[in-house]
C-alpha positions in Angstrom: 18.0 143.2 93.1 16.2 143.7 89.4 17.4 146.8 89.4 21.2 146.4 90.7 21.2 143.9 87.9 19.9 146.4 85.3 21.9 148.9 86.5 24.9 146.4 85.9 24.1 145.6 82.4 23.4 149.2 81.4 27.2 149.9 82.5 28.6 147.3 80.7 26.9 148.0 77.6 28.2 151.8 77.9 31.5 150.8 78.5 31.6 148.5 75.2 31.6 151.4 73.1 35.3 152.6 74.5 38.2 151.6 72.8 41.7 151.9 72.6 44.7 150.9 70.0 45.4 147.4 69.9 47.6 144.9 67.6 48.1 141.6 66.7 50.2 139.3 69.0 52.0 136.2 67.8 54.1 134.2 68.8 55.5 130.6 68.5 55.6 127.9 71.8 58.5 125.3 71.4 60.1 123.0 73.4 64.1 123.0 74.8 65.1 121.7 71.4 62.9 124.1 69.7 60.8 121.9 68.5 57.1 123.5 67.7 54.5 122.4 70.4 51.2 122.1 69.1 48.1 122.9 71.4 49.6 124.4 73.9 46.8 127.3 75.9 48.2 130.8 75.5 46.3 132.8 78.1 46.8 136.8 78.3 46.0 136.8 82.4 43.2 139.4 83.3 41.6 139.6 79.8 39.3 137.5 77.6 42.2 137.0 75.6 43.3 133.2 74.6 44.3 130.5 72.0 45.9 127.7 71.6 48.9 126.9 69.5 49.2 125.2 65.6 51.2 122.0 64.7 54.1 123.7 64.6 53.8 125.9 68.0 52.7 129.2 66.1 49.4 131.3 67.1 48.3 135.0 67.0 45.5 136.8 68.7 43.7 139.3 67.4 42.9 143.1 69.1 45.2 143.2 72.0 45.5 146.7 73.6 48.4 148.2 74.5 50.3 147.7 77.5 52.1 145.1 80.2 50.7 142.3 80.5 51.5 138.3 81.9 51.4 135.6 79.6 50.5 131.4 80.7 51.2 128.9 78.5 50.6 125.2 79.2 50.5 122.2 77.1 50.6 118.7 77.9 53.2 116.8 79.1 55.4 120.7 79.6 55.7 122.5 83.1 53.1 125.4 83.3 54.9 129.1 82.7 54.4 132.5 82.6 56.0 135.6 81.5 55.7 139.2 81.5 55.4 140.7 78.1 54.7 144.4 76.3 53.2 144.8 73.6 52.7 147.7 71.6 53.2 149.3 68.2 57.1 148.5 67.7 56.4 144.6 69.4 54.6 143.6 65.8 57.6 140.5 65.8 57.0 137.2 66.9 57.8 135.8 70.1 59.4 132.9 71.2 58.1 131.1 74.5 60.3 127.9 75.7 58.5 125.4 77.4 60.4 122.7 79.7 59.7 118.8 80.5 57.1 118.7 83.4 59.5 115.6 85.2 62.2 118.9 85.1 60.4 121.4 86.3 57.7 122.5 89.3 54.4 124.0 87.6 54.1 128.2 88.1 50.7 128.2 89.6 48.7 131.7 88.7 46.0 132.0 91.2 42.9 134.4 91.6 43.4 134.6 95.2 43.3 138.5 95.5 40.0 139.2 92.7 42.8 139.1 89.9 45.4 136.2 88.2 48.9 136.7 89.9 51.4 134.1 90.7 50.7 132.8 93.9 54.6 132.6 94.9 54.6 136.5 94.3 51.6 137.2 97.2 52.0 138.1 100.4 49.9 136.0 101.4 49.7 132.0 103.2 47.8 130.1 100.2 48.3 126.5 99.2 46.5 125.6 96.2 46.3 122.3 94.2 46.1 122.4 90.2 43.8 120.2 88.3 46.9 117.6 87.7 47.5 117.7 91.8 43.5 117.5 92.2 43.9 114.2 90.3 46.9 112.7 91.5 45.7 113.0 94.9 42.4 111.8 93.8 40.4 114.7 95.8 36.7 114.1 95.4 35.4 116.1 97.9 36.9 119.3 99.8 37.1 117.3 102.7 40.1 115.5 101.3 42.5 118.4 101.5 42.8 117.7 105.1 46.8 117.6 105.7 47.8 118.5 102.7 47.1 122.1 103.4 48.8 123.0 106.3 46.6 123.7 109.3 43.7 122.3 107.6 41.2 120.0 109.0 37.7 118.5 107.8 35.6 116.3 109.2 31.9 114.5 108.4 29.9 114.9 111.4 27.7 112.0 109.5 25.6 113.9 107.0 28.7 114.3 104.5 28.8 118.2 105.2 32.0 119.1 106.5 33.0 121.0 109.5 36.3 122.7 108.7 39.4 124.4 110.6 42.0 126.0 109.8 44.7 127.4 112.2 42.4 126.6 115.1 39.3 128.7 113.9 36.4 126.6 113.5 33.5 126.0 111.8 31.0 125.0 114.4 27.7 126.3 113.6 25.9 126.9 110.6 27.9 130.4 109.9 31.0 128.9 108.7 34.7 130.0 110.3 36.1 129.2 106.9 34.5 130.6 103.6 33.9 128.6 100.5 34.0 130.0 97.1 32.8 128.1 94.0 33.5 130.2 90.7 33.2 132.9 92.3 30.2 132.8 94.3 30.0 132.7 98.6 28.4 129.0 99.8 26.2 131.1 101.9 26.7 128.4 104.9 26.2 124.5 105.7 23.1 124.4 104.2 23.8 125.7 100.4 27.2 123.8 100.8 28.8 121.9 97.7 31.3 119.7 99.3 31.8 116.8 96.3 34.1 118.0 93.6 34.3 117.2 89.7 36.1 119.1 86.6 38.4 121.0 88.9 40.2 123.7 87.3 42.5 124.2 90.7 41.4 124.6 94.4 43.1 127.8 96.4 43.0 128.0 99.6 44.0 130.9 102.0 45.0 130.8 105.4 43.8 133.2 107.7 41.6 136.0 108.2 40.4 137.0 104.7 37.8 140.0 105.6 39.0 143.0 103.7 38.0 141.1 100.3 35.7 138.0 101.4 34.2 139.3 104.0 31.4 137.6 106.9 32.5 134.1 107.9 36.7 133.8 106.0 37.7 134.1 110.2 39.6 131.0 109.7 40.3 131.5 106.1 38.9 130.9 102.6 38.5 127.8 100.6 38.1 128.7 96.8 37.5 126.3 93.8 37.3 126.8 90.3 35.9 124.5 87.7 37.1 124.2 84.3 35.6 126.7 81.4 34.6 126.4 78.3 37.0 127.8 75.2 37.3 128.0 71.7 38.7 124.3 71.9 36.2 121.3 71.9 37.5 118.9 74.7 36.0 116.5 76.8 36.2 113.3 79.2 35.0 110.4 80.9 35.5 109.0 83.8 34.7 105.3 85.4 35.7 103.7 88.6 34.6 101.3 91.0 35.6 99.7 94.4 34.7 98.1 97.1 31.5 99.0 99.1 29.9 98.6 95.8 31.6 101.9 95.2 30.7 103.9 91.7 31.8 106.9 89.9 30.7 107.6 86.9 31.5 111.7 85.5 31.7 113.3 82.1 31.9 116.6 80.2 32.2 118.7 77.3 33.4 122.2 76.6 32.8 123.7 73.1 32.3 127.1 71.4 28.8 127.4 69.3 29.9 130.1 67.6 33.6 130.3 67.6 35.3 133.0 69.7 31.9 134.5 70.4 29.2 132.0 71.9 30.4 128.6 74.5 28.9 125.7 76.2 30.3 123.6 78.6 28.6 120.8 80.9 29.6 118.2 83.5 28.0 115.5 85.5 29.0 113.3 88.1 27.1 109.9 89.8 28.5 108.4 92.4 27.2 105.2 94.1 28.4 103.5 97.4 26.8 100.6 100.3 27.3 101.9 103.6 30.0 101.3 106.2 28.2 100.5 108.8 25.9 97.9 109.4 23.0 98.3 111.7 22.4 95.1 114.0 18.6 96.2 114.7 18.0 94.5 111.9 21.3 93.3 110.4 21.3 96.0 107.6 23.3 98.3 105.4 23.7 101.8 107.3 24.9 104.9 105.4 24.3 103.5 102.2 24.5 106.6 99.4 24.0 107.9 96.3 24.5 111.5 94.5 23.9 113.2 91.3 25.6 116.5 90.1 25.6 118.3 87.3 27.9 121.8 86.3 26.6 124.1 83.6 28.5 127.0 81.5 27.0 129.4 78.9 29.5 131.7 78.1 29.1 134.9 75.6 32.1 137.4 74.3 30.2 140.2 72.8 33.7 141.6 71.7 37.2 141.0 73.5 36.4 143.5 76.1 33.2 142.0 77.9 32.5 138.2 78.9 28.6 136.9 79.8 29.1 133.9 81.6 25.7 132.1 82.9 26.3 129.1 85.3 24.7 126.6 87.1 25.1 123.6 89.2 23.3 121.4 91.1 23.5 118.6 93.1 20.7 115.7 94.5 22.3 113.8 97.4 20.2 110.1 99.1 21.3 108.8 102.4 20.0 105.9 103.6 20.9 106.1 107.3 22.2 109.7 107.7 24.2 110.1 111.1 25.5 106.7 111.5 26.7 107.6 115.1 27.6 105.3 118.3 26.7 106.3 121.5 30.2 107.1 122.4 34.2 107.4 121.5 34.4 103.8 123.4 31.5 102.3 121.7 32.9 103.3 118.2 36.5 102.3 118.8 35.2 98.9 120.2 32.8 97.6 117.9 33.6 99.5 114.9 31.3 100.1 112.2 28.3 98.5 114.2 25.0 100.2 115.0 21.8 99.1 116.6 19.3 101.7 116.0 15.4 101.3 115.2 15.3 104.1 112.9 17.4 104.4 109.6 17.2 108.1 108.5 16.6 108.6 105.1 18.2 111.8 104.2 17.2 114.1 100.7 19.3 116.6 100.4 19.3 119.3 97.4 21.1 121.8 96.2 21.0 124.6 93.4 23.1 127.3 92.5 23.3 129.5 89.7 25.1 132.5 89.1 25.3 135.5 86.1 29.1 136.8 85.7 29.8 140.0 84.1 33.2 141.2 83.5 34.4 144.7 81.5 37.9 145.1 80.5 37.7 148.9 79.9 41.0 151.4 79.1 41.7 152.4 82.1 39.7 150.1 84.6 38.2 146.5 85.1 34.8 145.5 86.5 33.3 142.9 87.8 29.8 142.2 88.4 28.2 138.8 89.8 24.2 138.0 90.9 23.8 135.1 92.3 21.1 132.8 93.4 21.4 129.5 96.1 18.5 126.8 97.5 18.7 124.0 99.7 16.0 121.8 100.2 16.8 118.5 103.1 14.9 116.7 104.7 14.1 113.4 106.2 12.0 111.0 104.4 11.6 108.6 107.7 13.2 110.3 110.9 16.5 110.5 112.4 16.9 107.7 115.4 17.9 110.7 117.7 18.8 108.1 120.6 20.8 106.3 118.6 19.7 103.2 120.2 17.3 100.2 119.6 14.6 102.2 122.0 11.6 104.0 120.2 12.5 106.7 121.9 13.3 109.9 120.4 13.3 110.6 116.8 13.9 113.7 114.6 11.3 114.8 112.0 11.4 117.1 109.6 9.5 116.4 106.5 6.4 119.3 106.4 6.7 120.0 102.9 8.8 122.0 100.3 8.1 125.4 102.7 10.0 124.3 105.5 13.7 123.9 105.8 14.9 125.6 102.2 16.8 127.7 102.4 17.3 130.6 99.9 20.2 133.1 99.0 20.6 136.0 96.8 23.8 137.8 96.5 25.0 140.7 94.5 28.4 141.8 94.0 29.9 144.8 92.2 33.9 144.8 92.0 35.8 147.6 90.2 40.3 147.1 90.2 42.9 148.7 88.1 44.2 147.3 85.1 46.6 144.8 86.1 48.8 145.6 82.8 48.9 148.9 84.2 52.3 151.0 84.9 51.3 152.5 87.8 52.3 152.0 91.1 49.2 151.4 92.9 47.0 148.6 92.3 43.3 148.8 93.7 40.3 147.0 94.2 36.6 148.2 95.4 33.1 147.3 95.4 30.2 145.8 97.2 28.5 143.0 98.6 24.7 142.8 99.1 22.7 140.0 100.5 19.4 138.1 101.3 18.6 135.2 102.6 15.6 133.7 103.7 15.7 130.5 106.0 12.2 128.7 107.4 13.4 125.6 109.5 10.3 123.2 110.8 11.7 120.2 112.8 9.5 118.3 115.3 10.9 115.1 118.1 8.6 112.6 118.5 8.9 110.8 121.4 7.8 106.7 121.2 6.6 103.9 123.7 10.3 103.8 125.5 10.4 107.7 125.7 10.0 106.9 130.0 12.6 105.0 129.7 14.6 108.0 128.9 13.5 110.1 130.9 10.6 111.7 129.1 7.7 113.5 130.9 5.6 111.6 128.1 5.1 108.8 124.9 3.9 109.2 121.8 4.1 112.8 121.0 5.6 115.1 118.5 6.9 118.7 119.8 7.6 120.7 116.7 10.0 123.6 116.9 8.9 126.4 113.8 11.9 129.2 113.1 11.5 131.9 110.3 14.5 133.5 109.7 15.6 135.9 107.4 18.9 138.3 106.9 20.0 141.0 105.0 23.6 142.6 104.9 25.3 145.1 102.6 29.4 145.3 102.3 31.6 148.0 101.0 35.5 147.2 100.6 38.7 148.3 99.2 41.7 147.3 99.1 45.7 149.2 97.5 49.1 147.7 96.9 51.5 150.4 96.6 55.3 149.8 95.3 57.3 152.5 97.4 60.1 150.6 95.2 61.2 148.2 93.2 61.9 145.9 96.1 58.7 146.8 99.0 55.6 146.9 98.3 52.6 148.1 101.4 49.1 146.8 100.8 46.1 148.4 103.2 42.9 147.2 103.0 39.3 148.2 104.8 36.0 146.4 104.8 32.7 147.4 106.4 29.9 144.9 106.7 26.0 145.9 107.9 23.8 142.8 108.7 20.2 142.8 110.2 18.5 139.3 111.3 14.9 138.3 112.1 13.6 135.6 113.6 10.1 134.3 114.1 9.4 131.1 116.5 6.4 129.0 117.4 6.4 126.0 119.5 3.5 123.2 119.2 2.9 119.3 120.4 0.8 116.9 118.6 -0.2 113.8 120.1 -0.4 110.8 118.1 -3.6 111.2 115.3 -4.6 114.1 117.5 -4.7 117.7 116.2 -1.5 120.1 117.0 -1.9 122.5 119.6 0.8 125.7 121.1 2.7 125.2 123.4 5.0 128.1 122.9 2.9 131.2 121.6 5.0 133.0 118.2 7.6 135.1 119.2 10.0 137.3 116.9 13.7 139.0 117.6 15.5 141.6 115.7 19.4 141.9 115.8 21.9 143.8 113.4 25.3 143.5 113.1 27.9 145.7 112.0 32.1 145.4 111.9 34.9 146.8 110.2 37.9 144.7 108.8 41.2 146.5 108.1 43.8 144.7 106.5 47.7 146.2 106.6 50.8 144.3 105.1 54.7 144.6 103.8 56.3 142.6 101.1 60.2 142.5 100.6 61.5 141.1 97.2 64.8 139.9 98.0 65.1 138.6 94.1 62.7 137.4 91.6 62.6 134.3 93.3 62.3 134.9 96.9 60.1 137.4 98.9 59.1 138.2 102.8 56.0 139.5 103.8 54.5 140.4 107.4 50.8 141.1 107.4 47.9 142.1 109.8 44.4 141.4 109.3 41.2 141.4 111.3 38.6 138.6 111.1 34.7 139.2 111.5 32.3 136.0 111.6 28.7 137.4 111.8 26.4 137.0 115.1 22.8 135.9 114.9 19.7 134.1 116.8 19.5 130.8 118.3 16.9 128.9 116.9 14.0 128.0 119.2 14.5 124.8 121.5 12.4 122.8 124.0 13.4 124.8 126.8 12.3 128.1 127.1 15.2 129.6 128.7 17.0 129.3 125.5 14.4 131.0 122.8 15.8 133.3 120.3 19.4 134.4 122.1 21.0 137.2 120.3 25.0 136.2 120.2 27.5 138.9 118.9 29.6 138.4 116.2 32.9 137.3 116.6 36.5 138.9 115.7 39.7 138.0 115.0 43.5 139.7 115.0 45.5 138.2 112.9 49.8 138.9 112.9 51.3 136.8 110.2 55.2 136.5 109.1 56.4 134.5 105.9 58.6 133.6 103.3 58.2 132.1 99.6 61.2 131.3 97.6 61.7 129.1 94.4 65.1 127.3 94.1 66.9 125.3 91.6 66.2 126.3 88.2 62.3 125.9 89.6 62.4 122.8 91.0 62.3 123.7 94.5 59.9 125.3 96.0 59.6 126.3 99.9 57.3 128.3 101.7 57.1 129.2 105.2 54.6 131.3 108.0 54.6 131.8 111.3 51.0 132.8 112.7 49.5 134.6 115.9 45.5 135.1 116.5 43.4 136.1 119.0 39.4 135.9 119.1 37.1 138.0 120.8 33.5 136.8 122.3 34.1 133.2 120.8 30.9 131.9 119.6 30.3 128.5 120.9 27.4 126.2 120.1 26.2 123.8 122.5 23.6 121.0 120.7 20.3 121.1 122.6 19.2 117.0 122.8 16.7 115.8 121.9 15.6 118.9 119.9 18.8 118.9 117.8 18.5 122.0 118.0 22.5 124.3 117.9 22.2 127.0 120.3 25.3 129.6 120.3 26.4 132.2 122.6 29.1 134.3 123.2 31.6 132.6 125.5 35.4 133.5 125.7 38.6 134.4 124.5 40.9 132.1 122.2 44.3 132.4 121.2 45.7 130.6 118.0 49.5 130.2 117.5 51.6 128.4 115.0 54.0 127.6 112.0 53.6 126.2 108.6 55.8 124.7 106.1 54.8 124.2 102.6 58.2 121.8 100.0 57.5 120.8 96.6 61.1 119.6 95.1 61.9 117.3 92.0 64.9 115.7 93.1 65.9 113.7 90.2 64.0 113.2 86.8 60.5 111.7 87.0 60.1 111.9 90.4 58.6 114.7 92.7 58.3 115.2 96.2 56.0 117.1 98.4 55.4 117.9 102.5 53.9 119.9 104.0 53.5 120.3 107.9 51.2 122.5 110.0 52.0 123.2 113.8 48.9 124.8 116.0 48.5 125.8 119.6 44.8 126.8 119.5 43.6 127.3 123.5 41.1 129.1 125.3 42.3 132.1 127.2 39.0 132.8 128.9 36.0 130.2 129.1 32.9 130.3 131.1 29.6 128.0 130.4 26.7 128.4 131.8 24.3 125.0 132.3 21.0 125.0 134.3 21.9 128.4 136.2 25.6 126.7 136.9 29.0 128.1 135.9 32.3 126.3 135.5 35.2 127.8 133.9 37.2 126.1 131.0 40.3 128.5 130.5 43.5 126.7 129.0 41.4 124.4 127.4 42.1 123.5 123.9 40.0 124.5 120.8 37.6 122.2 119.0 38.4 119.8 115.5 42.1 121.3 115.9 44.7 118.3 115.6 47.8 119.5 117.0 50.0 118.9 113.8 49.1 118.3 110.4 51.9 116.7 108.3 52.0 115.3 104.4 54.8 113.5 102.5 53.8 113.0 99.2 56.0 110.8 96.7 55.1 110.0 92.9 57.6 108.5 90.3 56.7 108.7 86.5 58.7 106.3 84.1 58.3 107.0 79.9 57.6 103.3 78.3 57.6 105.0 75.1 56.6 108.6 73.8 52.6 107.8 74.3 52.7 105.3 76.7 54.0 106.0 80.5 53.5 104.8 83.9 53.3 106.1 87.6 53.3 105.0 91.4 52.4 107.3 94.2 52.4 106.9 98.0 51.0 109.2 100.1 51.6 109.3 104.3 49.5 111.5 106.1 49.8 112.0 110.3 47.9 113.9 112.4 48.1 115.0 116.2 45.8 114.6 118.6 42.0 116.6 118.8 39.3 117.8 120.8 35.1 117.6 120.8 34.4 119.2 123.6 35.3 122.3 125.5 36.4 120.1 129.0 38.4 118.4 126.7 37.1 115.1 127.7 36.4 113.5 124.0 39.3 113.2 122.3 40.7 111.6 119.4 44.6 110.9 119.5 47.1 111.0 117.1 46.5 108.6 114.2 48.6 107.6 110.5 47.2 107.4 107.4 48.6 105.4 104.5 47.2 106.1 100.8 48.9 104.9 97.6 48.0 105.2 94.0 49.6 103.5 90.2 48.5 103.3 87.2 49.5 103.5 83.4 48.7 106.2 80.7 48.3 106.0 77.4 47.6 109.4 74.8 44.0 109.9 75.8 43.1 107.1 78.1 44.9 106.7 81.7 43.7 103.4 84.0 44.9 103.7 87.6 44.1 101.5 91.0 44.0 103.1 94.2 43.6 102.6 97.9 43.3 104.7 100.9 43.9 104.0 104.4 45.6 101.1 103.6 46.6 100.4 107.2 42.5 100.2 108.2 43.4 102.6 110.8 40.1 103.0 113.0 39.7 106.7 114.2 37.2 109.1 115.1 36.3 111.6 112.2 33.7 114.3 114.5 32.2 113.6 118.1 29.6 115.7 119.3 29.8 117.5 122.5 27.5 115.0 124.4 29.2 111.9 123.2 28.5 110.9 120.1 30.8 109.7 117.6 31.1 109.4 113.9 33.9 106.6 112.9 35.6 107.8 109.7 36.0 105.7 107.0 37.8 102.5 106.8 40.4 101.2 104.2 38.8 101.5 100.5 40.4 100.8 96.8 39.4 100.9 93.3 39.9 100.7 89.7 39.5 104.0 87.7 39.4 104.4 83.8 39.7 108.0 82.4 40.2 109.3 78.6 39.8 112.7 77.5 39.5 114.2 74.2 
């Protein structure tokens, strides 16, 4: 990896000393009356070029080469816009950029979707993605409240706040995800290097559907990628301070300056949050699920000259649960005495989690690269142990606490990514490079079984068996991907990925009596697996006008196979399941209407999944043991409106229709068969629908006020593969006003306002985690 990295700064460095002929471009940003806007962001898409505008709308930047390229502007209180400019020797004039009213006009949104900054209504591709103004007006804290308003997309806290996440029927249901997650850039390796809590949002895209050809392992279901907010030439900043009931807190705050300016910037964020839990625990007539967090996001940023950006980055983030999976015994017994537990044991849960990451990008004449090293750790465990029969019996508990060598996981990744220049005039645009992996993954977890263990059945009391799996992977990706315009109205994109992974496992199995010494019970034992696949990726795009296109795509998924960890029984040690695949057939249309005030999307969907990988939770080890079991098939529509009526207000729905079944499903328990086929997938509701409504009156030119309501429905899901634990369909009622004044805004808000009991994730034996119940709050923000 040392020397990848060298290697990587040794190319950049070479490539510096290129150059080309460049000029100063200016221009002026004004509003409809053309009046001058001051500090409005002038962005030169795919470069390191940026600035922001004077008092009177005017700015320049310095040493831009030749060519085509797309200019954003954005300022405060003005719809976002973009337009394609050239500039070369005979463009030394100024140009004029007109900026309209943001209660006129629908934002363009410029996503990085496909490795490069394009306007997401001009992909062919199925991507929603919320911008930091719709991140705050639908006050999303954590990924898992995008639920609905994608459509298709569904996330859910199986009770130790990380979330298990579908889209289009391909779910996440093991530690290998079904549905990638980017942050900045970098892969979250899997559940247990995870961020899910979110703060200084720049915008969150998400892509529906197989992703393989350019994110590789695990995007079956899709990808999920966020972007946080970067430092600049300008010094900004904000706070941020709410509270609600549950003793709820939020606290956050950040700043983003340059140290030396256009060369040398800083940014940092942090976040505290603060809540009781939801549940009370009878046992002893206690909070349950009562939490805390810290966070904190990190930029150092270096521009050696306009061509090449440094940017070093780090997060972390230190989560404390006291009482981690707050489950009831059943769907019933969490329906019926809602938020109520009686358990002996109250988990407390540490969980942390570090990532950093080194960015290198190269702007050279004819080329752009992209390199990115990155490095992820999660360390969890239990300080006292998980009540594992979620009952008032000292029966079974879940241990896990032998020290900072066991269950921390580690992840380095290395990716090198070479494209054509986006301002380029050709007629093929390209994209290659590769993705390189390790990850090492020691999991230690013992059950101890107490005085009542008879009572449930076990052969003894007052023992510990302790479970001991060593696991470590390697894998190594090459892809590449072309769009090539056979005119000026169709354009066909192919794509190819191969992935190589290898896998091995070590086990032990031991039992320790009570104050007695620990002996084997299962001797060590290793396996060896590798993996390999190949993702293609073919698709069309019509432009019918500048405003509308169609598209029709195919793509193949890949989620990677692996070992099951070592259980109690032996008949399940170390299992080698295959990886998983996907065909995906896609159809869609975008289309903007209206002067850009409507905006209307639509996709129809068709999937298929060979040897579906499906984990079965091993009690009381709690122990996830996969295996290859079946054939799915995935089928459905989306629609996606965003539409300002009238002045001041905006609209938005969205709905999602899937038909996610099994087409082939055997299970295999204690030597028996029984066949499942026609059964319906997992964490899949049937629809997914949003309507989103938010008025904004002026009370004078600094001063103006907003209401927002927001209705969410979705249709009824599954737990288990008999179909037996269900949830049905449920409403969800959320609403949100407030009043804004030049840098400070102080809203109230509330969320599941009608107190709508449901159940948020059941495991397959019964088991069920209530969501949560109706909440409010008082937030007070102001920026600078």
């Amino acid at each position: 990896m040392k020397k990848i990295l060298l290697l990587c700064l040794m190319l950049t460095c070479s490539l510096a000393v290129l150059a080309n002929q460049s000029t100063k471009f200016r221009g002026k940003v004004v509003n409809n009356a053309n009046q001058g806007i001051s500090n409005a962001t002038i962005e030169i898409l795919n470069t390191n070029h940026y600035t922001t505008s004077s008092s009177d709308g005017s700015f320049s930047i310095e040493n831009v080469a030749y060519g085509d390229y797309v200019i954003k502007i954005k300022g405060v209180g003005y719809a976002t816009f973009s337009q394609k400019v050239s500039i070369s020797a005979k463009n030394e004039n100024s140009l004029v950029f007109k900026l309209s009213k943001s209660e006129n006009e629908l934002d363009e949104v410029i996503v990085s979707a496909q490795k490069r900054e394009e306007n997401q209504q001009n992909l062919p591709v199925s991507i929603s993605t919320l911008t930091e103004k719709q991140i705050k007006e639908y006050k999303i804290w954590d990924i898992k409240d995008i639920t609905a308003i994608v459509p298709n997309f569904n996330a859910a806290n199986p009770g130790d706040n990380r979330n298990v996440t579908s889209i289009r029927g391909i779910t996440t249901t093991s530690y290998d995800p079904a549905v990638a997650t980017y942050i900045d850039g970098v892969n979250q390796f899997g559940l247990d290097t995870y961020i899910s809590q979110l703060q200084d949002i720049e915008r969150i895209e998400v892509l529906r559907g197989p992703q393989g050809t350019l994110y590789g392992r695990n995007a079956m279901g899709g990808v999920v990628n966020i972007i946080t907010k970067q430092p600049t030439n300008e010094t900004t900043g904000f706070a941020e301070l709410g509270f609600g009931n549950f003793n709820q807190q939020r606290i956050s705050a950040g700043v983003r300056l340059p140290i030396l300016k256009d060369k040398l910037f800083f940014g940092a964020s942090g976040l505290f949050t603060k809540r009781d839990g939801y549940f009370t625990n009878t046992f002893n007539n206690s909070n349950f699920d009562k939490q805390n967090s810290a966070m904190g996001n990190y930029y150092l940023k270096f521009l050696p000259n306009s061509k090449l950006s440094i940017t070093l980055n780090a997060k972390h983030i230190l989560n404390n649960n006291n009482g981690a999976f707050p489950l009831a015994s059943s769907i019933d017994e969490a329906l019926s005495n809602p938020y109520k537990l009686n358990q002996n044991s109250i988990a407390k849960m540490v969980d942390k989690t570090f990532n950093t990451s080194l960015s290198l990008k190269y702007n050279a004449d004819t080329f752009d690269f992209v390199s990115q090293t990155a490095y992820q750790s999660n360390y969890r465990y239990y300080k006292t142990p998980i009540d594992g029969d979620f009952s008032p019996l000292d029966g079974y508990a879940i241990v896990n606490n032998y020290g900072r060598d066991w269950n921390n996981v580690n992840v380095i990744s290395q990716e090198l990514r070479f494209s054509s220049k986006a301002n380029s005039a050709s007629k093929l645009k390209w994209i290659a490079g590769t993705y390189l992996f390790h990850q090492d993954n020691p999991v230690k977890q013992g059950i101890h079984i107490g005085d009542d263990g008879n009572m449930l059945g076990a052969p003894e009391s007052n023992v510990t068996y302790i479970n001991t799996n060593q696991g470590k992977g390697n894998g190594l990706a090459l892809f590449g991907q072309g769009t090539y315009a056979l005119n000026e109205k169709l354009d066909l994109t192919l794509g190819l990925r191969y992935d190589l992974e290898e896998r091995k496992q070590t086990a032990q199995g031991e039992r320790q009596p009570d104050g007695d010494a620990v002996g084997t019970i299962f001797p060590e034992t290793s396996a060896s697996a590798s993996f390999d696949a190949f993702s293609p990726k073919a698709g069309l795009q019509y432009k019918i006008n500048p405003n509308s296109n169609l598209f029709a795509t195919y793509n193949r998924g890949f989620r990677t196979g692996g070992i099951s960890q070592l259980s109690g029984d032996p008949r399940e040690a170390l299992q080698t399941y295959e990886p998983e695949f996907s065909n995906n057939f896609e159809i869609g249309s975008k289309n903007t209407f209206l002067a850009n005030r409507l905006r209307l999307n639509l996709a129809a969907f068709y999937t298929t999944v060979n040897n579906a990988q499906v984990p079965t939770l091993v009690l009381p080890d709690a122990i996830t043991v996969t295996k290859n079991v079946g054939e799915l098939t995935s089928k459905g529509i989306e629609l996606q409106t965003e539409i300002i009526p009238i002045k001041n207000l905006e609209l938005n729905y969205n709905l999602g229709l899937t038909d996610a079944k099994y087409k082939d499903l055997t299970l295999s328990d204690n030597g028996n068969t029984e066949t499942f086929n026609s059964r319906k997938q997992l964490f899949t509701p049937a629809i997914t629908s949003m309507l989103a409504a938010q008025y904004k009156q002026s009370i004078t030119e600094s001063v103006k006020s907003f209401a927002r309501v927001e209705w969410k429905y979705l249709g009824k899901q599954y737990f288990d593969l008999a179909n037996q634990l269900s949830q049905n369909s449920y409403h969800l009622l959320n609403a949100r006003a407030g009043i804004s004044f030049k840098k400070l805004e102080i809203s109230i808000w509330a969320e599941n306002l009608t107190n709508k009991k449901y159940v948020d994730y059941a495991y397959n034996f019964g088991a069920a985690h209530l969501a949560t119940a109706r909440t409010y709050g008082l937030l007070l923000r102001t920026n600078f």
